[in-house]
C-alpha positions as CSV (number, residue, x, y, z in Angstrom):
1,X,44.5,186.5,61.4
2,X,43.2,188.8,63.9
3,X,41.0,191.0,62.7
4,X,39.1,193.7,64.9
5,X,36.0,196.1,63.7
6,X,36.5,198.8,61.5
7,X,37.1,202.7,62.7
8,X,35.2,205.6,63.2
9,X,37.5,208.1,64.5
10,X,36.8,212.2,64.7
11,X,38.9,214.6,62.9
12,X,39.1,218.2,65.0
13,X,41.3,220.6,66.9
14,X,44.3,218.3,67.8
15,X,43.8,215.7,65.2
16,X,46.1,213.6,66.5
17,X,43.2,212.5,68.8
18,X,41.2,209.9,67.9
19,X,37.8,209.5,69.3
20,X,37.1,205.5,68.3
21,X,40.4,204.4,66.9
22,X,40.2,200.9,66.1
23,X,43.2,199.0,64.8
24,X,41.5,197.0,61.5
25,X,41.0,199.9,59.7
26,X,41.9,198.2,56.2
27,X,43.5,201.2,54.5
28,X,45.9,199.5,52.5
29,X,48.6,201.4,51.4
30,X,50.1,200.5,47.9
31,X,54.2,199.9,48.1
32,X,57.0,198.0,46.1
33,X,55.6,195.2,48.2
34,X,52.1,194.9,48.1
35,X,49.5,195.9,50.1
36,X,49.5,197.0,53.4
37,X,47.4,197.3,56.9
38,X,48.7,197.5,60.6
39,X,47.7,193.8,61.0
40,X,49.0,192.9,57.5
41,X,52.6,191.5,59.5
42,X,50.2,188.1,60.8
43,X,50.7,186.9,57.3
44,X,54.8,186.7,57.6
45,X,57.3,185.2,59.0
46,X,56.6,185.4,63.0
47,X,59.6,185.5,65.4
48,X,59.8,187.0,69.1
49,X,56.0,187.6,69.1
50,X,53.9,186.1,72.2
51,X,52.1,182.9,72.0
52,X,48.9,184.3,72.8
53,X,46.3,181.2,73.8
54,X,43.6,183.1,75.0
55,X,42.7,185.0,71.7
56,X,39.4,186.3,72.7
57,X,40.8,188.2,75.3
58,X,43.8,189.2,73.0
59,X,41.3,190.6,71.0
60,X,39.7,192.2,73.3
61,X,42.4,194.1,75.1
62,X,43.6,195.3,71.3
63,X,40.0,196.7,70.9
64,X,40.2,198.7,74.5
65,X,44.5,199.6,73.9
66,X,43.1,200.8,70.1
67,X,40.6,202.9,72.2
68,X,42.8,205.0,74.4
69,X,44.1,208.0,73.1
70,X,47.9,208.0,71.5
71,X,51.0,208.3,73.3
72,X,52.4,210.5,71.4
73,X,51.7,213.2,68.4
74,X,52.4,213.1,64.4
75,X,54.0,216.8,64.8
76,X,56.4,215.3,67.1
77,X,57.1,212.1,65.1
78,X,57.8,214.9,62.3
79,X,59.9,217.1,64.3
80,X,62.0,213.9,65.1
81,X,62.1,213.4,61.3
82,X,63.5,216.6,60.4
83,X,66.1,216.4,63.3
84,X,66.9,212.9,62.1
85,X,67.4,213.8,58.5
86,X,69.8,217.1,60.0
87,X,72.0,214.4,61.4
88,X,72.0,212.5,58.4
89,X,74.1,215.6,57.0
90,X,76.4,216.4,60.2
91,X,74.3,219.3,61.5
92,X,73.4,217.4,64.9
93,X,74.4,214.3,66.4
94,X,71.7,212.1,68.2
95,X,72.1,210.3,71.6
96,X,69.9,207.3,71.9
97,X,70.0,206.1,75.2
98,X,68.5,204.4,78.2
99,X,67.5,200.8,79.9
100,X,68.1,197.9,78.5
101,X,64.6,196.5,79.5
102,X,62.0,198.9,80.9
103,X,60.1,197.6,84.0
104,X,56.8,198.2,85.4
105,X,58.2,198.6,89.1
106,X,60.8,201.2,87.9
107,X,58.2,204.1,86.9
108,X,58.9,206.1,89.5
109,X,59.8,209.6,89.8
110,X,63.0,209.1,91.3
111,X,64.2,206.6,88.6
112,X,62.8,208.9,86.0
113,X,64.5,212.4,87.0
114,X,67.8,210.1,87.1
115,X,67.1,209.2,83.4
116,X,66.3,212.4,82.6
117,X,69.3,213.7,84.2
118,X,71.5,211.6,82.5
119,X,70.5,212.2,79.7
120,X,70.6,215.8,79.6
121,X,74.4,216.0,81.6
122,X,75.5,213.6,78.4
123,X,73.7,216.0,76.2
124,X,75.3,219.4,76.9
125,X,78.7,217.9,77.4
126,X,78.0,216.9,73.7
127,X,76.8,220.2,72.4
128,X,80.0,222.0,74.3
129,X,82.4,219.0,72.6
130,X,81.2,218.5,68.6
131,X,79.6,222.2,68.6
132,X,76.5,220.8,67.1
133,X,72.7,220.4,68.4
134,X,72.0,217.3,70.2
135,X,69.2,215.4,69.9
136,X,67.8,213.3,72.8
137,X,66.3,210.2,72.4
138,X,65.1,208.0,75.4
139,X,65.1,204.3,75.5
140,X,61.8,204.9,77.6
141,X,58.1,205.1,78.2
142,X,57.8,202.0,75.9
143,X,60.8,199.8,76.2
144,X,58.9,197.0,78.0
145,X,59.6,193.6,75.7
146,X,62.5,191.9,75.6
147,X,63.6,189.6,72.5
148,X,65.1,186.1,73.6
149,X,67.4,183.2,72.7
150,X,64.9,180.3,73.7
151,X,61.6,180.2,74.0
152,X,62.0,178.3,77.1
153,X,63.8,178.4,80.2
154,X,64.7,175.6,82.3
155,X,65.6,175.1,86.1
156,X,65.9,172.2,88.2
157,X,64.4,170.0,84.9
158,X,61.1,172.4,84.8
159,X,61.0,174.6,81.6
160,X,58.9,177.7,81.5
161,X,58.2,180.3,78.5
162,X,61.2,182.7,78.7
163,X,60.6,186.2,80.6
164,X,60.3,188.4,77.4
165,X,59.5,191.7,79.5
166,X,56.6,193.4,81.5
167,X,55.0,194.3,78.5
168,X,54.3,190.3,77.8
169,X,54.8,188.4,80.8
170,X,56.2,188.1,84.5
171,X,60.1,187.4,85.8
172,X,58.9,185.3,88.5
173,X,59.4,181.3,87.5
174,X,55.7,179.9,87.4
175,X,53.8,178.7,85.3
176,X,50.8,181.3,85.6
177,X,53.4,184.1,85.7
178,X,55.6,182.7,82.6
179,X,52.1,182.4,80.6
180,X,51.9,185.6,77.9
181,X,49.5,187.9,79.5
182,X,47.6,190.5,77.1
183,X,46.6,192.8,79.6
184,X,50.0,193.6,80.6
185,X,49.9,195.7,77.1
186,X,47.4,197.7,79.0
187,X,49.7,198.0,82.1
188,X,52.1,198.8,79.8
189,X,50.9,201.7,77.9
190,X,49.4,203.3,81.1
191,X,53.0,203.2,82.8
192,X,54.2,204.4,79.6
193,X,51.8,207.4,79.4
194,X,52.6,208.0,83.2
195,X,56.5,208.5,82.0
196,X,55.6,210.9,79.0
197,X,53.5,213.2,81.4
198,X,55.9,213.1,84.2
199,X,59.1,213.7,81.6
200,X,56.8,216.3,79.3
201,X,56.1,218.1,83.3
202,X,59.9,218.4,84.0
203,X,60.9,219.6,80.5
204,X,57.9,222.6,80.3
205,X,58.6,223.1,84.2
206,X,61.8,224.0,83.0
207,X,63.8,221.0,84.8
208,X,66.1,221.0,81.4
209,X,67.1,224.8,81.2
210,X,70.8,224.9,79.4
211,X,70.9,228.1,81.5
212,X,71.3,225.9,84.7
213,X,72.9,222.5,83.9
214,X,74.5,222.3,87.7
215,X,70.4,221.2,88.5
216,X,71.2,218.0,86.9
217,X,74.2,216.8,88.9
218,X,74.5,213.3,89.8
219,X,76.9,212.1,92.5
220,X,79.4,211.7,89.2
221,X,80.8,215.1,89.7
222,X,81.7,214.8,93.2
223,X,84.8,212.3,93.1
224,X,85.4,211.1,89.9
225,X,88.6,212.0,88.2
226,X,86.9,213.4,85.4
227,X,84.6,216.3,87.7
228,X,87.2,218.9,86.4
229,X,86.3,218.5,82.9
230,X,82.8,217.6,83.0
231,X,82.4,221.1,84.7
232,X,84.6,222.9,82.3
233,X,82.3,221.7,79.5
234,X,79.5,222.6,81.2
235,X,80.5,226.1,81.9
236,X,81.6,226.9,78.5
237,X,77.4,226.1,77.6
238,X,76.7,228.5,80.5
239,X,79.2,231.2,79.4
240,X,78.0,231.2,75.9
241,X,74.6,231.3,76.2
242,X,75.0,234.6,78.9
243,X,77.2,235.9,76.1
244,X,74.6,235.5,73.4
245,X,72.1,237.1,75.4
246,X,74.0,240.1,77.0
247,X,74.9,241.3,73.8
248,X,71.8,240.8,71.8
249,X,68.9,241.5,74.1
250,X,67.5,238.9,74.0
251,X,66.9,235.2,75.4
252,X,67.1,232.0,74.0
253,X,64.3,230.3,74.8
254,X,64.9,226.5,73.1
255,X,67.1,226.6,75.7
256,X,65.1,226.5,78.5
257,X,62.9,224.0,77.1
258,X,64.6,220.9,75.4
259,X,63.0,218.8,73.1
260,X,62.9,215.4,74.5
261,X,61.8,212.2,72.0
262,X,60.8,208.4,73.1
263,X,62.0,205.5,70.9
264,X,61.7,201.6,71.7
265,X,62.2,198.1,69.9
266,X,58.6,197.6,68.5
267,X,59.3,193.8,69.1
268,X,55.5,192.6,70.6
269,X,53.6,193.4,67.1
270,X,50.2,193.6,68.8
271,X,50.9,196.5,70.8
272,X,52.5,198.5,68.2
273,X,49.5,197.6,65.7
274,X,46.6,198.5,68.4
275,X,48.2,201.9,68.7
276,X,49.0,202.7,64.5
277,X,46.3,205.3,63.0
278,X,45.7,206.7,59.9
279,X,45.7,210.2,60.1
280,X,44.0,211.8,56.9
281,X,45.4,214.9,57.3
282,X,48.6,213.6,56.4
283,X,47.6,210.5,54.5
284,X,49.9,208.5,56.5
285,X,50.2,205.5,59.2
286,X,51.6,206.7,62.1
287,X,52.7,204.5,65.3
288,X,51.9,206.7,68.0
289,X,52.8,204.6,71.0
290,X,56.7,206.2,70.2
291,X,58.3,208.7,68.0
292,X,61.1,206.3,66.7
293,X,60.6,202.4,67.3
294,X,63.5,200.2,65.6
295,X,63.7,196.9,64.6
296,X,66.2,194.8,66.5
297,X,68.7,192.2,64.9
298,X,66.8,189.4,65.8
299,X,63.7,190.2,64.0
300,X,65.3,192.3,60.6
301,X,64.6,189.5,58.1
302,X,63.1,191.1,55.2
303,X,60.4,188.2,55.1
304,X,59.7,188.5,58.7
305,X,56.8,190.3,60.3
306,X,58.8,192.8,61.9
307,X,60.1,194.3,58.4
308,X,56.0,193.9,56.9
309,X,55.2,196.2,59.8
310,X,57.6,199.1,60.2
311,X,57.7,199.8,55.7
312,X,54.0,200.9,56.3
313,X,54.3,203.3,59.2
314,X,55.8,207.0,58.3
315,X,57.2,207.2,61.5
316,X,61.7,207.4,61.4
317,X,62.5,204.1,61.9
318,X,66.0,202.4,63.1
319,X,67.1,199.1,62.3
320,X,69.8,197.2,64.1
321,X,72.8,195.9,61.6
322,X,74.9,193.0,62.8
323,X,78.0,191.2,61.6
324,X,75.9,188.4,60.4
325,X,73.4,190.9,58.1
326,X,74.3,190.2,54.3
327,X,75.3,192.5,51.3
328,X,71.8,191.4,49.7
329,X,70.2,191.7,52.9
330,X,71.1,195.4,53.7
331,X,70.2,196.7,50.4
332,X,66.4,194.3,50.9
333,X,66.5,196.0,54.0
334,X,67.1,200.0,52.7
335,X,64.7,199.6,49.6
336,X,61.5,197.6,51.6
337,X,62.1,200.3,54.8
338,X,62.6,203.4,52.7
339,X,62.0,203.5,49.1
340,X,61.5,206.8,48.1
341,X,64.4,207.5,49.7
342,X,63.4,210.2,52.5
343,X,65.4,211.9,54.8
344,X,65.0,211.9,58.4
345,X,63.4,207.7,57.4
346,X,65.6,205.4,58.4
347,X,68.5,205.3,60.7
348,X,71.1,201.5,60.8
349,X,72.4,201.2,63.5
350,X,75.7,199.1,63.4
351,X,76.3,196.6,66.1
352,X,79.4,194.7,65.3
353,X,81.7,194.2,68.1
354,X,85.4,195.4,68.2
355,X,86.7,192.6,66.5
356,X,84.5,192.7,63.3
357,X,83.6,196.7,63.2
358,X,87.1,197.5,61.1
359,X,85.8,194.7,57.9
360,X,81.9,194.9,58.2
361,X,81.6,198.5,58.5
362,X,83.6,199.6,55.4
363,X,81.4,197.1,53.6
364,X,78.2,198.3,54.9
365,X,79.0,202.3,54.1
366,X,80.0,201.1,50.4
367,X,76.6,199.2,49.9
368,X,74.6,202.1,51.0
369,X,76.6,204.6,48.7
370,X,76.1,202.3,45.7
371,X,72.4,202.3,46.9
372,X,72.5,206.3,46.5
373,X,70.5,206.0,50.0
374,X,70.1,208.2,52.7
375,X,70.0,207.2,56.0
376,X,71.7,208.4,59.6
377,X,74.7,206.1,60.8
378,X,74.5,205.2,64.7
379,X,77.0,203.2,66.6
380,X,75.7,200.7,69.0
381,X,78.6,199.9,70.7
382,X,77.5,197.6,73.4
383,X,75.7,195.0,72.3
384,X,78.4,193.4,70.0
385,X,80.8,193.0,73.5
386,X,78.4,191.2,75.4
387,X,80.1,188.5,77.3
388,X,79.6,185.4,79.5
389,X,81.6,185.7,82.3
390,X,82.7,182.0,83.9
391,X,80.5,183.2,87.4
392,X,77.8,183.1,84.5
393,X,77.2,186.7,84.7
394,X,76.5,188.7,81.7
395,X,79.2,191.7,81.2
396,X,80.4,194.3,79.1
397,X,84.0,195.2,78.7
398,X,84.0,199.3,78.8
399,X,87.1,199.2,77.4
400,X,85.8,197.7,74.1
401,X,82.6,199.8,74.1
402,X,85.1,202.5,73.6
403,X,86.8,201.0,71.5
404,X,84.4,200.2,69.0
405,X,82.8,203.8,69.4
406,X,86.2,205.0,68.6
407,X,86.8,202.9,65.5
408,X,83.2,204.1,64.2
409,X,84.5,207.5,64.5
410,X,87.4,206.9,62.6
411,X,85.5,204.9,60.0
412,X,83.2,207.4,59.0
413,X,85.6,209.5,58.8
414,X,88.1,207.7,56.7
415,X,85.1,206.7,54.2
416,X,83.6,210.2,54.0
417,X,80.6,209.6,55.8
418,X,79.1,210.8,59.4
419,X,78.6,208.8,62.4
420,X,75.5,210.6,63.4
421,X,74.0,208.9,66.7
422,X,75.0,206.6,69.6
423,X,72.9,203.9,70.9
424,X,73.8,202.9,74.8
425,X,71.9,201.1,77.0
426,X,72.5,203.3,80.4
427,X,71.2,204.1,84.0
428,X,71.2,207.4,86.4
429,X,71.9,205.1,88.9
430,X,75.1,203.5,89.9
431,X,74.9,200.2,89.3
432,X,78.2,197.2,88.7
433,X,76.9,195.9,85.4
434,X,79.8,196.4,83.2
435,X,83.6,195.8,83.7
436,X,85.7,198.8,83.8
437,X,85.5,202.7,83.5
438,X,86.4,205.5,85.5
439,X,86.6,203.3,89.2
440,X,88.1,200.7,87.2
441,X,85.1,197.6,88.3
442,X,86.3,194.1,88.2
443,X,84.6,191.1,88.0
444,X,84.7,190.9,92.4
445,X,82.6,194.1,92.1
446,X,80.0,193.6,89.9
447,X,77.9,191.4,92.6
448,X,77.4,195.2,94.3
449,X,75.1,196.6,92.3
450,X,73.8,194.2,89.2
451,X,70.4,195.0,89.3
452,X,69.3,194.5,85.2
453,X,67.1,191.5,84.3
454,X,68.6,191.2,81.1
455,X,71.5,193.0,79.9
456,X,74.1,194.6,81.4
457,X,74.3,198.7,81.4
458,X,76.6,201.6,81.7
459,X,76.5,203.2,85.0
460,X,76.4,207.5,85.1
461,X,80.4,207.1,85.6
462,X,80.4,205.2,82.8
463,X,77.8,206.8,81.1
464,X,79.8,210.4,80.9
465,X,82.7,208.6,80.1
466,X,81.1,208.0,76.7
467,X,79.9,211.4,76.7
468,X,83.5,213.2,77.0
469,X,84.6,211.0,74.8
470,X,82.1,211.6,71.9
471,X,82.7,215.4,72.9
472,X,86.3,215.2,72.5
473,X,86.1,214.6,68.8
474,X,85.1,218.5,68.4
475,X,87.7,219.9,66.8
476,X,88.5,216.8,64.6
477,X,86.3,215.5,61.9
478,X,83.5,213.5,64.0
């Protein structure tokens, strides 16, 4: 086990701060469980984590990562949290969105303004539709590692360590780029802090004023054949906010400055562990590289390391649910994750694919009302239609992504409950990653623009497609 020295850390004015934060502070914290400490995960079950040879230098770059100050604030993590546990009861509706696989080369402000933008154009089209706060949640500043299928990759009879994302290694097929790298956690959270203070700039500068959504067009609204209702639902936002304030005298002033969180898979351990603090002021763990990390469906075993990390961390946590996730597992899941039961904790996100949704969802809602639990229902409607084409390119059929969004709509509605979030993996840009949408992209297309290293994402067309969709359901129970 790795094991680095213990903390000293300074308590004053934003106490979020930490002066020497060092990430083998043993504070164990007593659950159903056992024990626990941010490094306490190195005694379970290890999948997806790095095959670090060099630990010296691992342990070195956790004691200079554990140094720098956090990403992110427990006020904000708690915000999220009382947001979250809003949506939990069908008072706001949460869109969770963003790049498949963050890269180092993409943090730049262009790319970033087009995320943003996105993001916010989905947003108020949202608000205008279900009549209900949204809450934004990037896939960003964070989303650097990558889980894979193999540990190796093979070409031309050579076989390398799989690329698993910027945050552990390099694309290019080499040995000395293939080799897990620790300093790239370094590179990682400095491109990560340089996202937060470039989004956290455009948000106070205003860039996300309700007032004035026409700043955030893409090149969406100029020919596609759904302009004329994207701006109807955009002007209704605009009318009603000038109506609220001409006849009361007074501004609204959350609506020139959006709250905007950060979430991402906390799949490389190491990073997330250099970066979790006790905070005595709340008597808590917090992970302060993010405001929401989730655990994807590769690493939810409740014996894994993944699980042993995220039940000791007060942070609001997602989990990704598959077809293949047992009765017994899900309820392992809901009592290790959150056992006291507290809103705004834990989110499942349900990732089933259209074919399996109607069955495996039903079953799922009934195991979490015999639990009595409370958690917030997301639909992740891509990544259970991901296909192989025959060209061997990796596609999404927009078509079913509806589909399946549609049918968790109906779902939770039949069985009483609320679908309270969306998970999409998106761009700003226009890329031809997945079959389908509003210019109708066929296979012949998608060489144009496929520009993802691993998974295949909505383009903006597609993107608001979702959007007015999701919208449309105001007016019927969402």
């Amino acid at each position: 086990m790795l094991v680095l020295p213990s903390c000293s850390r300074r308590l004053g004015g934003d106490r979020d701060t930490v002066s020497e934060a060092r990430i083998a502070c043993i504070m164990p914290t007593e659950t159903l469980t056992g024990p626990w400490s941010p490094e306490s995960w190195q005694t379970r079950r290890l999948a997806q984590i790095p095959r670090y040879h060099d630990r010296e230098r691992l342990h070195d770059v956790l004691a200079r990562l554990g140094r720098l100050p956090p990403l992110v604030t427990s006020w904000e993590v708690e915000a999220l949290r009382e947001r979250i546990a809003a949506a939990q009861q069908g008072r706001v509706f949460v869109l969770q969105g963003g790049d498949c696989a963050e890269t180092f080369d993409d943090c730049t402000s262009e790319n970033l303004v087009q995320k943003l933008k996105i993001l916010l154009q989905m947003s108020v089209v949202i608000i205008a539709g279900l009549k209900r706060p949204v809450v934004r949640l990037g896939r960003m500043a964070g989303q650097y590692a990558k889980p894979r299928s193999d540990d190796a990759e093979t070409r031309d009879g050579i076989s390398l360590p799989s690329y698993r994302g910027d945050l552990v290694n390099r694309s290019a097929f080499t040995g000395p780029d293939r080799e897990p790298d620790p300093e790239l956690m370094l590179r990682g959270y400095e491109r990560a802090a340089l996202t937060l203070n470039f989004v956290r700039s455009l948000i106070d500068g205003g860039f996300a004023d309700l007032h004035h959504p026409e700043n955030w067009d893409l090149a969406f609204v100029s020919h596609s054949p759904m302009a004329d209702r994207y701006h109807e639902l955009v002007q209704r936002v605009s009318d009603g906010l000038d109506f609220f304030e001409s006849i009361t005298g007074t501004k609204i002033h959350e609506a020139r400055r959006v709250d905007f969180f950060t979430s991402h898979e906390g799949l490389n351990l190491y990073y997330e562990q250099a970066q979790t603090r006790f905070l005595k002021h709340r008597g808590a763990w917090y992970n302060l590289t993010t405001h929401c990390p989730w655990i994807g469906a590769r690493t939810a075993a409740t014996d894994g390391a993944h699980v042993e990390y995220f039940r000791g961390i007060a942070n609001p946590v997602g989990v990704k649910i598959g077809p293949a996730v047992t009765a017994d597992e899900l309820r392992e899941l809901i009592r290790v994750l959150n056992p006291e039961n507290v809103p705004g904790r834990l989110a499942l996100i349900h990732r089933l694919g259209t074919e399996r949704i109607d069955g495996k969802l039903q079953e799922f809602i009934e195991i979490v009302r015999a639990e009595k639990a409370t958690v917030l229902w997301m639909c992740d409607p891509m990544h259970g239609n991901t296909e192989v084409l025959q060209s061997g390119i990796k596609t999404r059929r927009f078509d079913r992504i509806l589909k399946e969004l549609e049918d968790a709509f109906r779902i939770h509605r039949e069985q009483g409950t609320y679908l309270g979030g969306v998970h999409l993996e998106l761009t700003g840009e226009h890329v031809t990653e997945c079959l389908g949408g509003a210019r109708g992209l066929a296979e012949a297309d998608l060489h144009q623009a496929y520009r993802s290293q691993v998974d295949p994402r909505l383009n903006y067309e597609q993107a608001m497609e979702v959007a007015m969709r999701i919208a449309d359901r105001g007016g019927r129970a969402a």
